[in-house]
C-alpha positions in Angstrom: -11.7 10.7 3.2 -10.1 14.1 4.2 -12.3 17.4 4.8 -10.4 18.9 1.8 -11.7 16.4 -1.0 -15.4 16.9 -2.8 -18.0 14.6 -3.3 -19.9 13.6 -6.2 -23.2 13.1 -4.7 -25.8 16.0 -5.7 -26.9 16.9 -8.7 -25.9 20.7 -8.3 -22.9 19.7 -6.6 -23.2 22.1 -4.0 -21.2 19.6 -1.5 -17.6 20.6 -3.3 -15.8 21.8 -0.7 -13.9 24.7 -1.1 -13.1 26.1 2.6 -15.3 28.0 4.7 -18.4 28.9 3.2 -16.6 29.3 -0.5 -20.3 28.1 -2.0 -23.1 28.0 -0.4 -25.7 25.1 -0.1 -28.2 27.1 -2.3 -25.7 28.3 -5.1 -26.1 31.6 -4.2 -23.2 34.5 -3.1 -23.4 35.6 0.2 -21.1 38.4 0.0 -21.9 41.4 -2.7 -18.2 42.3 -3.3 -17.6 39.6 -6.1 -13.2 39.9 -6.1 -11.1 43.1 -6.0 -12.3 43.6 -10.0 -15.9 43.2 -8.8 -16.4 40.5 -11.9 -20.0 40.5 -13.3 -21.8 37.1 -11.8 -23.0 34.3 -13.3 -26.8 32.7 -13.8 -28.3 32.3 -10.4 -28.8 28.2 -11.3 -25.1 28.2 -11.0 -23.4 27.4 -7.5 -21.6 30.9 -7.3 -18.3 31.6 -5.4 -17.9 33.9 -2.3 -15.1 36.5 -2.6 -12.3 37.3 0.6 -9.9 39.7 0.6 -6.7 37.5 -0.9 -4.6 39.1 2.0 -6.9 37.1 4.2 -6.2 34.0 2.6 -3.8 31.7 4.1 -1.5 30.2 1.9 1.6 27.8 2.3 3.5 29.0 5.2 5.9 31.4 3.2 5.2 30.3 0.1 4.0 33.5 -2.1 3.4 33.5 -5.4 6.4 35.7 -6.3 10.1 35.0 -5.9 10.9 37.3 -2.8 9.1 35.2 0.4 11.4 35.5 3.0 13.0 32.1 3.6 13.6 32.3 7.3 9.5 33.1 7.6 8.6 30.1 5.9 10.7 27.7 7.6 8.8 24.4 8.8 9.8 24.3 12.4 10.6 27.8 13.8 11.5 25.7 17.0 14.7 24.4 16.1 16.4 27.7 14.3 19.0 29.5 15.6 20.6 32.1 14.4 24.4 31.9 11.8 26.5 34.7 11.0 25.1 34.8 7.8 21.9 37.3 7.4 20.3 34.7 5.1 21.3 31.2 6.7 19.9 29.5 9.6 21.5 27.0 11.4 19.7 23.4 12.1 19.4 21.5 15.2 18.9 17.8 13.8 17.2 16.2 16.8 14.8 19.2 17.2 14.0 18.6 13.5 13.1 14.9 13.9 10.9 15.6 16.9 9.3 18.1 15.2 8.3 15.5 12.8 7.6 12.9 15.4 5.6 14.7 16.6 3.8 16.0 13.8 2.9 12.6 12.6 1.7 12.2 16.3 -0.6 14.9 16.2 -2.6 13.9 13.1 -5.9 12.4 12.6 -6.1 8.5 12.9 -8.2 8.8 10.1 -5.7 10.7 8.2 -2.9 8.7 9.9 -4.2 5.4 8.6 -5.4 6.6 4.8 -2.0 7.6 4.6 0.0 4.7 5.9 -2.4 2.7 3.2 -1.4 4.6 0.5 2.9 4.6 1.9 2.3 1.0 1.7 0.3 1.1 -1.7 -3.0 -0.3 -0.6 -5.4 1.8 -1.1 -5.2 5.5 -3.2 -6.3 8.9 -1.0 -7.3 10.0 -4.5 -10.7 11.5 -4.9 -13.0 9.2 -6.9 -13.1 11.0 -10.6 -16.2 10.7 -12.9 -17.4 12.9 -16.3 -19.5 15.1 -14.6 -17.1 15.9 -11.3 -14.6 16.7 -13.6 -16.4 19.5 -15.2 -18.2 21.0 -12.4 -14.1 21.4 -11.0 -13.2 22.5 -13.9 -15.6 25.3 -14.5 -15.1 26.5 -10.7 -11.0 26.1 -11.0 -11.9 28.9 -13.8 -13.8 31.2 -11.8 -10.7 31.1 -8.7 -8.7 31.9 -11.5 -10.5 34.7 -12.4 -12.4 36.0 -9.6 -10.2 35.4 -6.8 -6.4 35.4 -8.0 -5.1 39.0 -7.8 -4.0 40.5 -11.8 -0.7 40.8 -9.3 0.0 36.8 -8.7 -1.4 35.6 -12.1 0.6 37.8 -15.0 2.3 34.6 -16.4 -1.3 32.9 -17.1 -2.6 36.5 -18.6 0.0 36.6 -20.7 -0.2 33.3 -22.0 -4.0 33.4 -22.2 -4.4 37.5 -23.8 -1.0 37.5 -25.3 0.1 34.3 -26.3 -3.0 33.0 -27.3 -1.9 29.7 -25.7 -4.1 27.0 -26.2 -2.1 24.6 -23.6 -2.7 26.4 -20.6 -6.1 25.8 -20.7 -7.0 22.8 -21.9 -8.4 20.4 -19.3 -5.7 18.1 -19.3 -3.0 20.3 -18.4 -5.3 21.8 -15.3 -6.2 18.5 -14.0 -2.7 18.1 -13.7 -3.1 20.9 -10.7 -6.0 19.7 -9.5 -5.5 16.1 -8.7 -2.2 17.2 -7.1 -4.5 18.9 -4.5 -6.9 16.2 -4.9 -9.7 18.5 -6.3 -9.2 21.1 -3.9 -10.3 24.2 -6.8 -8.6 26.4 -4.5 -5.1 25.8 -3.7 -5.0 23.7 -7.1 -5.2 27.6 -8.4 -3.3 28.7 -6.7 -0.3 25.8 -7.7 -1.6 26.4 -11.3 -0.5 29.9 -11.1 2.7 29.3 -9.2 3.7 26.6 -11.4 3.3 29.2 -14.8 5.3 31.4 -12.8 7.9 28.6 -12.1 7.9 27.3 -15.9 9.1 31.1 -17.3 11.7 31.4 -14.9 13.1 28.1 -15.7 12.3 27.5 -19.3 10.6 30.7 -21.0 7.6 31.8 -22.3 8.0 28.7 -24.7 6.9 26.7 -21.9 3.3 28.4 -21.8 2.9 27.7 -25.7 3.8 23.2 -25.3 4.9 20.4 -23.3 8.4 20.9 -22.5 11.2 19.5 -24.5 14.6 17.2 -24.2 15.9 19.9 -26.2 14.8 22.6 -24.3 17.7 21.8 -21.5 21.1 23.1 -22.4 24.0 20.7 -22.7 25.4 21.4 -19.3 21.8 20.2 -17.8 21.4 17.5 -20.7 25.4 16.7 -18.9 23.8 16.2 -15.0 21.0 14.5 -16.7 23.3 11.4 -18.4 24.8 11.2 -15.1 21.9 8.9 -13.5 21.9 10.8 -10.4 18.1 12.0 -11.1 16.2 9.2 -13.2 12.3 8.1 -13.9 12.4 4.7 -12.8 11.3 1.9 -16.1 8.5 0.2 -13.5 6.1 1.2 -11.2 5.4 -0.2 -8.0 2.3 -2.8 -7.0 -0.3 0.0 -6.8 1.1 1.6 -10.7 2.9 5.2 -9.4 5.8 6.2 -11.2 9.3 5.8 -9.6 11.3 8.8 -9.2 15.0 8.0 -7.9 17.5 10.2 -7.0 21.3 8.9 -6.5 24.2 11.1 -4.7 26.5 12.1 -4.9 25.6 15.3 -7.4 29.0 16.7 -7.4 29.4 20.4 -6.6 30.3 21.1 -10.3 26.7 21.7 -10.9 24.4 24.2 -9.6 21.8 24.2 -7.5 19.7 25.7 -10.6 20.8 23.1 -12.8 20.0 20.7 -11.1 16.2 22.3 -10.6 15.8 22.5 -14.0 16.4 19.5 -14.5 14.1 18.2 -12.1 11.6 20.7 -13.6 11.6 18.8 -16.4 11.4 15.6 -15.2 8.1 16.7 -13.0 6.5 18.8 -15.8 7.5 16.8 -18.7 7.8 13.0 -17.9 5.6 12.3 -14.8 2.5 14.9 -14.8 2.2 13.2 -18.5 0.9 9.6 -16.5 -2.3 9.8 -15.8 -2.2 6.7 -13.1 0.5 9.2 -11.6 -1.7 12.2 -11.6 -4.5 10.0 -9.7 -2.4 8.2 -7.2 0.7 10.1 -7.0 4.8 10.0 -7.3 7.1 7.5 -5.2 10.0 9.7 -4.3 13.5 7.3 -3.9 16.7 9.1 -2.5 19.6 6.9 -2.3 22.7 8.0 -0.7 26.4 6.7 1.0 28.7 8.0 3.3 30.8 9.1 0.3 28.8 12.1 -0.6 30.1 15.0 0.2 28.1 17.6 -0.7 24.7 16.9 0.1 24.6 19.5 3.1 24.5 22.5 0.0 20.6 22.8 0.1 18.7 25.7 -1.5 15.3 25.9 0.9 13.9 28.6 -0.9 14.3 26.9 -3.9 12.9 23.3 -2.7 10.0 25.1 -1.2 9.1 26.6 -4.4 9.7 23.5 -6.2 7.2 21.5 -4.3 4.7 24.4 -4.6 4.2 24.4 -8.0 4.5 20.7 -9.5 1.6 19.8 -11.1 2.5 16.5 -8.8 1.5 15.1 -5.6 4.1 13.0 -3.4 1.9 9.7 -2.4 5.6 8.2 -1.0 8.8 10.1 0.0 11.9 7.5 0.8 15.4 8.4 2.2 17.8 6.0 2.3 20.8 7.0 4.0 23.5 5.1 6.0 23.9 5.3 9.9 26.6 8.1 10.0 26.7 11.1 12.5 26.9 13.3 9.1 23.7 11.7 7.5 22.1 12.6 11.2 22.4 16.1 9.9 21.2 15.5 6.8 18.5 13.8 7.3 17.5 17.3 9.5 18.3 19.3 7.0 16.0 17.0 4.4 12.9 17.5 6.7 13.4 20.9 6.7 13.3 22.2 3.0 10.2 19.9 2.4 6.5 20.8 3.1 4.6 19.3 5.7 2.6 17.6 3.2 5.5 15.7 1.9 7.2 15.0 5.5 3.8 13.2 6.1 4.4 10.6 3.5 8.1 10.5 4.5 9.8 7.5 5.9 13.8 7.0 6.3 15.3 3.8 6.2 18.6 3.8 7.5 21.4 0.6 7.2 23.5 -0.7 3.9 22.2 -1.1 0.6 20.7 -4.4 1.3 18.7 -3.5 4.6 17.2 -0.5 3.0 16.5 -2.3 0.2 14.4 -4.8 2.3 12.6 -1.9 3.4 11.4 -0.4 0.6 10.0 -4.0 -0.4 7.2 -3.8 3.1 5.9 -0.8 0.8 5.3 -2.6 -2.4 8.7 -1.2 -4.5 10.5 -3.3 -7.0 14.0 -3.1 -5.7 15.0 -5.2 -8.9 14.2 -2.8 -10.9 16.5 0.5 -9.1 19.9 1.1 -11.7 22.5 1.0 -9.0 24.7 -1.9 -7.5 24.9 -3.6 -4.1 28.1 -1.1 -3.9 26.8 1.7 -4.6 27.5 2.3 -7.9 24.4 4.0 -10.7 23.5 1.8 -13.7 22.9 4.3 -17.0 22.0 1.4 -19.2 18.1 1.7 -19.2 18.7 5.7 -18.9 20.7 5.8 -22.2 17.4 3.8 -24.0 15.0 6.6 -22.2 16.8 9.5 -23.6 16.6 8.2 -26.9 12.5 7.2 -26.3 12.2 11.1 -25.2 13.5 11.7 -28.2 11.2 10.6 -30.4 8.1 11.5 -28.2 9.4 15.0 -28.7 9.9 14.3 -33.1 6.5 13.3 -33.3 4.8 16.2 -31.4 7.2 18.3 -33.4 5.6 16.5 -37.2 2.1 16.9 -35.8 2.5 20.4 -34.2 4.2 21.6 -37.5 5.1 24.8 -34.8 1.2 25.6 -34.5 0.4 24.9 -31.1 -2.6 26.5 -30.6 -3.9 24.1 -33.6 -1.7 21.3 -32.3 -3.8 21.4 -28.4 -7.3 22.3 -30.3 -6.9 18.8 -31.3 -8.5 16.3 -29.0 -5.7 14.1 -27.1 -6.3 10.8 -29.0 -4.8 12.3 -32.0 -1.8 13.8 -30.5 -1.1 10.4 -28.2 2.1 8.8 -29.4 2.1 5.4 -30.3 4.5 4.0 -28.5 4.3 3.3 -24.5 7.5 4.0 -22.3 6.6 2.5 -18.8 3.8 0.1 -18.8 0.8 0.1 -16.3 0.1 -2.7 -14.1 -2.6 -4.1 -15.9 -0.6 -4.5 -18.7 0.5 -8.2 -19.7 4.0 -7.8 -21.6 5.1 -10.2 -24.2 8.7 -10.0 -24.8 11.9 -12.1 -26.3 13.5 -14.0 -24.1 11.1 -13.7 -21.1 12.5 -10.4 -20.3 9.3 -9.5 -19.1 8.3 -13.0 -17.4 8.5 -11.0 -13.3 5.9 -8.0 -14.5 3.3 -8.3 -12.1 0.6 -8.9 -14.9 2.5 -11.7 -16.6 2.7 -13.5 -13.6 -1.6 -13.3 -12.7 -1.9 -14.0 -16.6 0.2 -17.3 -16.4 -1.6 -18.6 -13.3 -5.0 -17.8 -14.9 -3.9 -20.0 -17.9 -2.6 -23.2 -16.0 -6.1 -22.9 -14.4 -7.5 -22.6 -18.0 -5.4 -25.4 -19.5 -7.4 -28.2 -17.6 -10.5 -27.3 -19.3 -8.4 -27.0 -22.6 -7.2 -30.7 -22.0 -11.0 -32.1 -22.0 -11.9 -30.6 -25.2 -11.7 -32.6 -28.4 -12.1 -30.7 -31.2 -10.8 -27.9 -32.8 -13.3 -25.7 -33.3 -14.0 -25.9 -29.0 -10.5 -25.0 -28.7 -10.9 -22.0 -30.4 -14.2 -21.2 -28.7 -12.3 -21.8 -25.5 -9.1 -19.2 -26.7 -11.8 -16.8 -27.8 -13.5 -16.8 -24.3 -10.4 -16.7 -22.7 -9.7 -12.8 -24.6 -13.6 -11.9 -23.3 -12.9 -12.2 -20.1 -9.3 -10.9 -19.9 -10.6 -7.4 -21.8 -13.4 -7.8 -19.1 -11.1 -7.5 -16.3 -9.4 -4.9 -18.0 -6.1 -5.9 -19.5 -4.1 -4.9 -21.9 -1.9 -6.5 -24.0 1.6 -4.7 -25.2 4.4 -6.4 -27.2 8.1 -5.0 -27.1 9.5 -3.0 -29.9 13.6 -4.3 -29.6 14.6 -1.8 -32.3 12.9 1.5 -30.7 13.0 0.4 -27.1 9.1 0.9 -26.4 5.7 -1.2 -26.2 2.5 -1.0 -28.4 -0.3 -2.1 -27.9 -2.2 -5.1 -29.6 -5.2 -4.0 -31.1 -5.4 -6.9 -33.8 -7.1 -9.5 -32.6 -5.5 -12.4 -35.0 -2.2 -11.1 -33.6 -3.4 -11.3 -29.7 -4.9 -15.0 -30.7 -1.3 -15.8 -32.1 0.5 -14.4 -29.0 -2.1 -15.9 -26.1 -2.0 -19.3 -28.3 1.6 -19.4 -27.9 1.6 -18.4 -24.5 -0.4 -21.8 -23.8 1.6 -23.2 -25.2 4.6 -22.7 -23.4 2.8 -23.2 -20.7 1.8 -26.7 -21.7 5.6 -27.4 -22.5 6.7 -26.5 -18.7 4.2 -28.8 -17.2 5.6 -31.7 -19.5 9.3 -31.0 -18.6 7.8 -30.6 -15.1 6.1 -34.0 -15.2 9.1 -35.8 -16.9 11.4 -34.8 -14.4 12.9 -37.7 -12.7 13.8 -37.4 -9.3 16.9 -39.7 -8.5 18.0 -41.4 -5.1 21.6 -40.8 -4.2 23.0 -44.0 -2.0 26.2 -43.1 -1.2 27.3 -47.2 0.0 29.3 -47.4 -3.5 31.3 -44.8 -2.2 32.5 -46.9 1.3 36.1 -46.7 1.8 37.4 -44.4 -0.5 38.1 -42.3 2.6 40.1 -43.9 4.7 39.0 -43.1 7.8 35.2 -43.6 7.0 36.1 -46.8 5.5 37.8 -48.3 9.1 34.4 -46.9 10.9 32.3 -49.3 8.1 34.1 -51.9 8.2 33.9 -52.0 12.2 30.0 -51.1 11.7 30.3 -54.4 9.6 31.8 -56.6 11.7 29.7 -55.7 14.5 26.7 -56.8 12.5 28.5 -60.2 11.5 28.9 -60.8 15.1 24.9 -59.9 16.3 23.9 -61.9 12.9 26.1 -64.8 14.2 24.9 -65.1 18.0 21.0 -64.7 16.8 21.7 -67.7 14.7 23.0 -69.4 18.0 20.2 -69.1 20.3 17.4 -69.5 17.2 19.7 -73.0 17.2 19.9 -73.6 21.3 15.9 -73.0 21.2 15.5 -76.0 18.7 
């Protein structure tokens, strides 16, 4: 486990780590001047936090919390810039990019090296173990960073939505663990994203986006446009450890902005994945697909990437490129590790080839490649994106009848009565019953089949009825003691629900038995026939001369054995 995470041991959790002596072991501050407002402190049982001067502080390389960080200063690898003609453009030497990369990877920790190539290949999470009383403690110190150690300066979008606007979403706690298992409960740069990413929601939404979730709606129709085009969607599975998909498709066409194509992604980040909890844990699985016929890829925006990835309430566990082998793509793939942060470029790996060899590739790393809407040629699928929209949708309706355009009241609530009802991507402990056996390849469904044909012995030595149903009833202890859920498709409405009535799960396990029972009969009566293929002699002509020699030749051997059986007589 990394330096940056806390622990849960100790009751007074005096272990958190916040960098350098942020807390001390007995709770106490070490340093009189409490922040630049000199806040009043709190009761000396309480671990306290130790004030530096924020221009101290070292942040992101470049990244500030306003909008006017020089872009040239906060460029990853200052090694392989050289100067354009352009004041504000820097030109990119590919190769020096790459081994700037090589040989960052080089220089980490094994430790670190090894946690992350478990987590690339979905094995095991770098997610810091949550439990109730961790979760507080961070929470309770993310608020004193907040307001102790964030300058008035850096923070006037999260004063203005907590003095002016009142706003009740901002500060409940499962909009700021968002933040803070993105820095994997790291209190202090997850306030500092918390901020950034306030700031970054006004500029691209509003003030509207401090008071609620954001909206379908709230994208205009050029961006709702870029958005039907496929080339940005949330992925309908996850992969084998349950992170979200993100995949991203070129070629974007230069008819769209850079900024619409941000906001777009803003939404996507804020709005769809920081929602999925298994995502907040264990992170997002980045997929960029792209072919030699896109043209305008090279139009990047590092100022605006750089600020993108700084204040997502998100954290990249996986970051795939794959790109063909073209002298062009050489570039871009330079250009790629470039406008992302060296967090990211650690969990990035390229896969270069055709469709089919990069598809392989992502497979080593646990992805469904079934599941990714675009053909062998190239070409996106918008079929399951058309049936997304339209599930958005009515997420959005129902906030909308609860909220009744109170939000304060609406986020008072507790979360059980906002959830919606309906479930869009499933988790991976999630057996799915569906017409048709749509659903037959989820992970789940195929652990729950096995688990029954091992059951179904025992079912065939019970007599009775009433042990068969003591057998079915055992067989739903055990399953909600390992954890599973049970979800059944709704075809009209295009999402799952979950199956809460137990008559209804004994119905759809019974039946699921039951097919299974059916398939080892069909197996059983399966009859395996010999072909001989001696009725067919001599239809051919040639094959039939060769035979008929083979024939004669045994006539004559047959014919002298019964000679010298009759010369021994």
């Amino acid at each position: 486990m990394d330096n940056d995470m806390i622990s849960g041991s100790g009751s007074t959790y005096s272990n958190i780590k916040r960098e350098d002596n942020w807390i001390d072991a007995t709770g106490s501050v070490s340093n009189n001047d409490c922040s630049p407002q000199n806040p009043t402190t709190v009761s000396s049982g309480t671990p306290l936090v130790q004030i530096n001067e924020y221009k101290n502080r070292e942040l992101s390389p470049g990244i500030g919390f306003g909008d006017n960080s020089d872009v040239s200063s906060s460029f990853p690898f200052p090694n392989m810039m050289t100067a354009s003609s352009s004041s504000d453009q820097t030109m990119i030497d590919p190769e020096a990019a790459e081994r700037e990369w090589a040989k960052e990877l080089y220089e980490m920790n094994s430790d670190v090296r090894e946690s992350i190539n478990y987590e690339l290949h979905g094995v095991k999470s770098r997610a810091f173990p949550e439990d109730p009383a961790i979760i507080k403690e961070a929470l309770r110190l993310f608020q004193i960073e907040i307001d102790t150690q964030i300058p008035p300066i850096h923070k006037q979008c999260y004063t203005r939505a907590v003095m002016g606007l009142k706003s009740n979403y901002v500060q409940t706690p499962d909009f700021r663990l968002r933040f803070l298992r993105a820095e994997r409960f790291d209190v202090k740069k997850a306030a500092i994203r918390f901020c950034r990413g306030l700031d970054y929601l006004v500029d691209q939404f509003g003030e509207q986006a401090l008071m609620r979730q954001l909206y379908l709606s709230d994208l205009s129709r050029e961006e709702e446009r870029f958005l039907k085009r496929g080339n940005k969607q949330v992925l309908p599975n996850r992969d084998r450890f349950g992170r979200r998909l993100m995949a991203h498709f070129g070629c974007y066409s230069t008819e769209y902005s850079f900024y619409t194509r941000a906001k777009v992604m803003t939404y996507l980040a804020f709005g769809v994945l920081a929602e999925d909890l298994m995502t907040q844990r264990n992170g997002v699985v980045s997929l960029g697909f792209f072919s030699a016929e896109d043209n305008d890829l090279l139009i990047l925006d590092r100022k605006g990437f750089m600020r993108f990835f700084a204040a997502v309430p998100i954290r990249w566990s996986a970051f795939h490129l794959c790109i063909p082998q073209t002298p062009a793509f050489t570039i871009f793939k330079g250009l790629i590790l470039s406008v992302i942060p060296k967090e990211v470029r650690r969990v990035t790996r390229i896969h270069s080839g055709t469709n089919i060899e990069c598809e392989y590739s992502l497979r080593c790393f646990g992805i469904p490649t079934e599941g990714i809407p675009r053909t062998f040629t190239g070409k996106m699928k918008t079929k399951y994106l058309a049936k997304w929209l339209k599930i958005r949708t009515a997420m959005d309706d129902h906030r909308r009848m609860i909220a009744q355009n109170d939000y304060n009241t609406y986020y008072a609530k507790p979360p059980s009565m906002r959830a919606f009802p309906g479930i869009e991507c499933p988790e991976v402990n999630c057996v799915l019953f569906r017409l048709a056996g749509l659903a037959s390849t989820h992970p789940m469904n195929v652990e729950f089949r096995l688990y029954l044909e091992e059951k179904d012995g025992e079912r065939e030595q019970l007599k009775t009825l009433r042990q068969k149903d003591d057998h079915l009833h055992q067989i739903i202890e055990e399953t909600a003691r390992r954890g599973l859920r049970f979800l059944v498709f709704d075809e009209e409405r295009y999402w799952y629900t979950e199956i809460t009535d137990y008559k209804t799960l004994r119905k759809h396990i019974f039946q699921a038995q039951r097919d299974i029972v059916k398939r080892a009969k069909a197996r059983a009566q399966v009859q395996l026939s010999k072909s001989n293929t001696v009725a067919f002699t001599g239809l051919d002509g040639s094959t039939g001369c060769k035979q008929n020699c083979l024939n004669a030749c045994s006539k004559e051997d047959k014919s002298k054995a019964d000679e010298r059986k009759n010369h021994a007589r």
